[in-house]
C-alpha positions in Angstrom: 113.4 251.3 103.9 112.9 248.1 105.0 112.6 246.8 108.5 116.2 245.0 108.0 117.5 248.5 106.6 116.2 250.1 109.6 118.0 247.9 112.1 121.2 247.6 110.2 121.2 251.3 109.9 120.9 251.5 113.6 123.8 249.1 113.7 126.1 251.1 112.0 125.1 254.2 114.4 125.4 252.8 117.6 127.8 250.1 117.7 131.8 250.5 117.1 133.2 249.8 113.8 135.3 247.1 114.5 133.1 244.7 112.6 132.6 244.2 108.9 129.0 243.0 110.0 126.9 242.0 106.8 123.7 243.9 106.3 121.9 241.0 107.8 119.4 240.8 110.7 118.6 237.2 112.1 115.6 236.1 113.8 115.4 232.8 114.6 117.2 229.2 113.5 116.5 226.1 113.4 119.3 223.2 112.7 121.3 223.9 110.2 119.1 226.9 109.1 118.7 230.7 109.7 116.3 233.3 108.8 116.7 236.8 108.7 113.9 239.6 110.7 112.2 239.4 106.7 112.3 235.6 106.5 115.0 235.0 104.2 116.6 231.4 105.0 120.4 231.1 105.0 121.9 227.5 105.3 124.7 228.2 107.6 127.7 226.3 107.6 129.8 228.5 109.7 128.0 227.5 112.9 128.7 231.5 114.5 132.2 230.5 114.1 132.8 227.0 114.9 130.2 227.7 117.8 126.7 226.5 117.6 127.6 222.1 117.5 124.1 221.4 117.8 122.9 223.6 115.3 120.5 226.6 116.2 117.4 226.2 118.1 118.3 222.6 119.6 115.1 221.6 121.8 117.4 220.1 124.5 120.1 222.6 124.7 117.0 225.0 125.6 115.1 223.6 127.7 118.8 222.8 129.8 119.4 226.5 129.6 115.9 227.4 130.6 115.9 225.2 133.6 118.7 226.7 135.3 118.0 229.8 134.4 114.9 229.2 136.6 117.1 227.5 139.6 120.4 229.6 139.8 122.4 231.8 137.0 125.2 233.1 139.5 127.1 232.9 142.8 130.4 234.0 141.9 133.8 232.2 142.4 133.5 232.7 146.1 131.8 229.2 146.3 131.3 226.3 144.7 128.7 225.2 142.2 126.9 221.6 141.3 127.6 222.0 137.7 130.8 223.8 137.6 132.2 220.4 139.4 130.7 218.4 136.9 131.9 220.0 134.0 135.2 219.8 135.0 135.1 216.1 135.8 133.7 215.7 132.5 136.4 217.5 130.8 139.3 215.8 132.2 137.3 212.2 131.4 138.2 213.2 127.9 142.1 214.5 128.8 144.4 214.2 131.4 144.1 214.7 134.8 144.9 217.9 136.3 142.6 220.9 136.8 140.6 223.6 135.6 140.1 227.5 135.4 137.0 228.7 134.1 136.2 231.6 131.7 134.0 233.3 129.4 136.3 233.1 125.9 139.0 231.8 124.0 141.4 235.0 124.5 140.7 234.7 128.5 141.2 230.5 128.4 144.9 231.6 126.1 145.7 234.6 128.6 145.1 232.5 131.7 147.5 229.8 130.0 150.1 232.1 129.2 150.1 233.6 132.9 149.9 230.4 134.0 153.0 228.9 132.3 154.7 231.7 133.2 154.2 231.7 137.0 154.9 228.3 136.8 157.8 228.8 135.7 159.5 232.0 137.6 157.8 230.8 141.4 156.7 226.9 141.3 159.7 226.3 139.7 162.1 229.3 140.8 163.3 229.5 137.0 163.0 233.6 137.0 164.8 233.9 133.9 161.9 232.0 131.9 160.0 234.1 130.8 159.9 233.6 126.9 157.1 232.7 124.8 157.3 230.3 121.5 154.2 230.8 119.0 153.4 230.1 115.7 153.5 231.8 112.7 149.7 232.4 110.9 148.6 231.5 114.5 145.9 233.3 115.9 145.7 233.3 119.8 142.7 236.2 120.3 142.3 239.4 121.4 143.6 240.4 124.3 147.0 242.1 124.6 148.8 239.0 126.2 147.1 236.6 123.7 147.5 239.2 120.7 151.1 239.0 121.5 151.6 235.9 120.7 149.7 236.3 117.7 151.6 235.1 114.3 149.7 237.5 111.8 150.9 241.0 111.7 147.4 242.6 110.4 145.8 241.5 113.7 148.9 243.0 116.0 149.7 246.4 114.3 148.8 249.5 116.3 148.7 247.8 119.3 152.1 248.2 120.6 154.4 247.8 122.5 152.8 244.2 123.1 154.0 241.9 125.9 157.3 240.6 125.3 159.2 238.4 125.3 157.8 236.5 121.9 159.6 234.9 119.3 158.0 233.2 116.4 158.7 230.4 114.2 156.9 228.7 111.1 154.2 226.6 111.5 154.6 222.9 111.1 158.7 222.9 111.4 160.1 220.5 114.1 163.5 222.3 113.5 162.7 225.7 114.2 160.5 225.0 117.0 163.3 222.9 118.4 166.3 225.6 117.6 164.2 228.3 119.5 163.3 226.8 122.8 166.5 227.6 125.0 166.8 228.1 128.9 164.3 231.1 128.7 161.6 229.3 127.3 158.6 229.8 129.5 156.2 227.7 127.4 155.3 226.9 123.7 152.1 227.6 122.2 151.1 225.8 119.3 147.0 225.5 117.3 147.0 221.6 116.2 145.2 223.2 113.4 145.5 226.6 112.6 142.4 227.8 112.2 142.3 231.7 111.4 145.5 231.2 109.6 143.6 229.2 106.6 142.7 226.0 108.1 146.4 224.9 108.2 147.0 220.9 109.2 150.5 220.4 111.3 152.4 217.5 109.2 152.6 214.4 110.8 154.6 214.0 113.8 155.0 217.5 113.9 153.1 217.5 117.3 154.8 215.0 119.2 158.7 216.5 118.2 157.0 219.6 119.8 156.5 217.7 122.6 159.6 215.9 123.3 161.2 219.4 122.6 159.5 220.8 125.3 159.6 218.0 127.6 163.9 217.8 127.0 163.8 221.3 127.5 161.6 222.3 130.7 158.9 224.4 129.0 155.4 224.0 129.2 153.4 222.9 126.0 150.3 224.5 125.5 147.7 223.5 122.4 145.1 225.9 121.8 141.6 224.0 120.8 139.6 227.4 121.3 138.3 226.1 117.6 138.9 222.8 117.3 138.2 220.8 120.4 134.9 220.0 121.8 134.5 217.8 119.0 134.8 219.9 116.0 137.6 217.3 113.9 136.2 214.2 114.6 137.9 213.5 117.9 137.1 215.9 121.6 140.5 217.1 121.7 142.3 217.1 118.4 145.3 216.8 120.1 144.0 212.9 120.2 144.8 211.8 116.7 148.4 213.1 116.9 148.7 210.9 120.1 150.3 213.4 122.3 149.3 215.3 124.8 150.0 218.9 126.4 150.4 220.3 129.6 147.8 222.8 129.0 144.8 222.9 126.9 142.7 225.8 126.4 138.7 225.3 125.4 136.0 227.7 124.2 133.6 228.5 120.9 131.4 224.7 121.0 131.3 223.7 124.4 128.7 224.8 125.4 126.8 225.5 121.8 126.8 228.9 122.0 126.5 230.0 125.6 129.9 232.0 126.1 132.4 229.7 128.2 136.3 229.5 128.0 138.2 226.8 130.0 142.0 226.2 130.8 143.2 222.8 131.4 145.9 222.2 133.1 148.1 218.8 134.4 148.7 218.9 138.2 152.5 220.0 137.7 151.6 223.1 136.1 148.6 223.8 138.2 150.8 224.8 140.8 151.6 227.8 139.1 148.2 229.2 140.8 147.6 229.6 144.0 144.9 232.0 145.6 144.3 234.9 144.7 146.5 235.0 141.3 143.7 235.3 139.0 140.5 235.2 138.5 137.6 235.4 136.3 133.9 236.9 138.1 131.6 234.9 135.4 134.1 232.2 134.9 132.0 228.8 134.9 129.1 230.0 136.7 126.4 227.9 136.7 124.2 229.0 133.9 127.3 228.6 131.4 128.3 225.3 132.7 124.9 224.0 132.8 125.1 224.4 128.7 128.3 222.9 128.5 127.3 220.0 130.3 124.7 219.6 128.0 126.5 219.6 124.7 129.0 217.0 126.5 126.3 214.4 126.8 124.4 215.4 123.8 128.1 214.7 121.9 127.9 210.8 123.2 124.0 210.9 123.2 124.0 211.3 119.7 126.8 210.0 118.3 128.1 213.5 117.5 132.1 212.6 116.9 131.4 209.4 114.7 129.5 211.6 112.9 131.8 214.5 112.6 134.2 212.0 111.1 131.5 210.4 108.5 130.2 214.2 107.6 133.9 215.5 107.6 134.6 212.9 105.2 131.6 213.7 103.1 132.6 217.3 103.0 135.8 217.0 102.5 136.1 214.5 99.1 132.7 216.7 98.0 135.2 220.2 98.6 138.3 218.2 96.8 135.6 217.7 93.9 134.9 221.3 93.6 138.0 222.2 93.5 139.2 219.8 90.9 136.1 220.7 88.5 136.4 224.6 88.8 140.4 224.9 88.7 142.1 227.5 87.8 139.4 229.5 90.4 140.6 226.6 93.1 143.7 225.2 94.3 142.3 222.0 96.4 141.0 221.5 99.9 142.0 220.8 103.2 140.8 219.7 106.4 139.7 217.6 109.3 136.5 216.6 110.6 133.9 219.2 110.2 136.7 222.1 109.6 137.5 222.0 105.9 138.5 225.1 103.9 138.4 225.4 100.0 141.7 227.1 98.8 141.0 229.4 96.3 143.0 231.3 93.8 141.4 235.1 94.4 140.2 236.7 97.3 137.7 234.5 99.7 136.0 237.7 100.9 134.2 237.9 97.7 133.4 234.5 97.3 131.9 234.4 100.7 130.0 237.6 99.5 128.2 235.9 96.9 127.5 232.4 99.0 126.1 234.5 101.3 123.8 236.5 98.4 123.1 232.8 97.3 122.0 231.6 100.5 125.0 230.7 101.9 126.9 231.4 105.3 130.4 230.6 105.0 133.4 233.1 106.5 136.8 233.6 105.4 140.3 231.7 107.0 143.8 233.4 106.1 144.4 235.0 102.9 142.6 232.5 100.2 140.6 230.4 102.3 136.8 229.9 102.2 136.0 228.1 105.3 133.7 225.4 106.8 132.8 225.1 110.1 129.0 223.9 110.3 126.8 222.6 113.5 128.0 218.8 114.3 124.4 217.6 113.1 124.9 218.5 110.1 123.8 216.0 107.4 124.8 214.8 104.0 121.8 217.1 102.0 122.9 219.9 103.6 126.5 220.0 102.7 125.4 218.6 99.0 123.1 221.7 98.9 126.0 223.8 100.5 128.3 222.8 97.9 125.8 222.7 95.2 125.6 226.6 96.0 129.0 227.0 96.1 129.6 225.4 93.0 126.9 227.2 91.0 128.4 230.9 92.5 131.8 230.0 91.1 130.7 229.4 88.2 129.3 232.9 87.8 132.7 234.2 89.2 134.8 236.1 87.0 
């Protein structure tokens, strides 16, 4: 066996099988590139999941990490830190005013939203009998049980219950429904401005703002999840931008700090009252190691230009994936995205597509049921997605 077999076989004995992990061990990256422990290069244009936004191995990022590592990882959320302020100040630069809760993921950024709505609500407010959450349907919210719950896709939710209730769901990208459901005993809406996990789904135009008003004529608090596609990854910080509307709560994880696990809850001062000491709490939440990343990918965004070109390489991406899918129809139903998340719609199962890409050379990963997904490092330039999709191409080809 090979030293790759050894270490994946150790893989499947020790850790739980939760995962459909590939039988691939990686060493080291550089860019846009990764190499396996046997020195096979991979061009990855899944970025760890819409994570790594300066690619792998960014010289900056590392020395930034390296430098606090030397000067102070951890104090706790018993005091203040230098960088945790900063961060936060250079969040809301990019939002609204308002303030911050710090995490370490998505799920914790959505369950601190969802408590926080919610407490809003029944004490800030004295509105006891609001209690009800609005989600999406093919939304996916994370993990946990209170951000499972409001969870739009079935497979992720079954043999988890009795979830936390009250939910109700509506479909996706209909002002009408969304509108019919939020009554008195709304607590709060939550709504992806692009559905990520559920197949890269765009929201039709407007659809955001009648959300909005909705909520605002109503009383309930609006909450966009941008676990995937804030910190830059459409082209604008906050996708929420180029629907010109914004939230009372915005949740933040996966790129902003390029891979160093962070979550962050934004929320407008209204809301924020819905906290006060002592009703929650995170022990790692924005400690100064994970903040110090952050603060790095925010000025490495301006530094270089990274949402410009998220919009010029999203372009490039996306009429190169419409392409594709024009030239190998029936395999391919056409394309869909913004900035540098673009899916390929295909007419079989994505899971074996993604297969062979990956047997090609090529890291892609899978969104809803027929969706091949791309999600690469914000650097990312024009060869590598002509050699991505010159892989891509050549693979379907050899589909049957």
């Amino acid at each position: 066996m090979s030293q790759q077999d050894d270490l994946v076989a150790a893989g499947r004995r020790l850790l739980t099988n939760n995962y459909r992990q590939a039988p691939i061990v990686f060493a080291r990256g550089e860019g846009c590139t990764l190499f396996d422990v046997e020195g096979r290069r991979y061009l990855d244009m899944t970025a760890g999941i819409a994570v790594c936004m300066l690619g792998h191995g960014h010289p900056g990022l590392a020395d930034a990490i390296a430098a606090q590592a030397r000067r102070l990882l951890h104090v706790s959320n018993l005091y203040y830190s230098e960088q945790q302020l900063q961060l936060a100040e250079a969040l809301f630069q990019r939002a609204f005013q308002g303030r911050v809760f710090f995490c370490n993921s998505g799920a914790e950024a959505n369950e601190a939203a969802l408590k926080l709505a919610r407490r809003y609500q029944i004490v800030a407010r004295g509105k006891g009998e609001r209690t009800e959450i609005i989600a999406c349907e093919g939304s996916f919210h994370g993990r946990t049980m209170g951000a499972l719950s409001v969870t739009g896709q079935p497979k992720y939710r079954d043999g988890f219950g009795p979830l936390v209730t009250p939910v109700r769901f509506v479909p996706f990208g209909d002002p009408a429904a969304m509108r019919a459901a939020i009554t008195e005993r709304t607590a709060a809406v939550i709504v992806e401005p692009i559905q990520g996990e559920g197949g890269v789904n765009l929201a039709p135009a407007g659809y955001l703002q009648d959300v909005r008003r909705a909520c605002t004529d109503a009383g309930a608090v609006l909450i966009f999840d941008e676990i995937q596609t804030g910190a830059g990854r459409t082209g604008t910080f906050y996708a929420y931008e180029g629907e010109r509307v914004v939230p009372d709560i915005v949740t933040l994880a996966k790129g902003l700090a390029g891979g160093v696990p962070i979550g962050a809850m934004l929320a407008n001062e209204e809301v924020a009252r819905g906290f006060e000491p002592g009703t929650h709490a995170s022990t790692f939440g924005g400690n100064p190691f994970a903040t110090a990343a952050a603060l790095y990918v925010q000025r490495a965004i301006d530094e270089l230009g990274l949402l410009e070109r998220c919009r010029e390489m999203g372009g490039h991406l996306g009429s190169a994936l419409l392409r594709l899918a024009e030239r190998r129809r029936p395999k391919t139903r056409g394309a869909r995205g913004r900035g540098l998340l673009q899916g390929l719609i295909i007419d079989g199962d994505p899971v074996d597509l993604v297969t062979r890409a990956r047997a090609a050379g090529l890291l892609l990963s899978v969104a809803g049921a027929n969706v091949v997904r791309f999600a690469p490092p914000l650097i990312v330039g024009e060869a590598e997605i002509d050699e991505a999709i010159e892989i891509l191409d050549r693979v379907l080809s050899e589909a049957k």
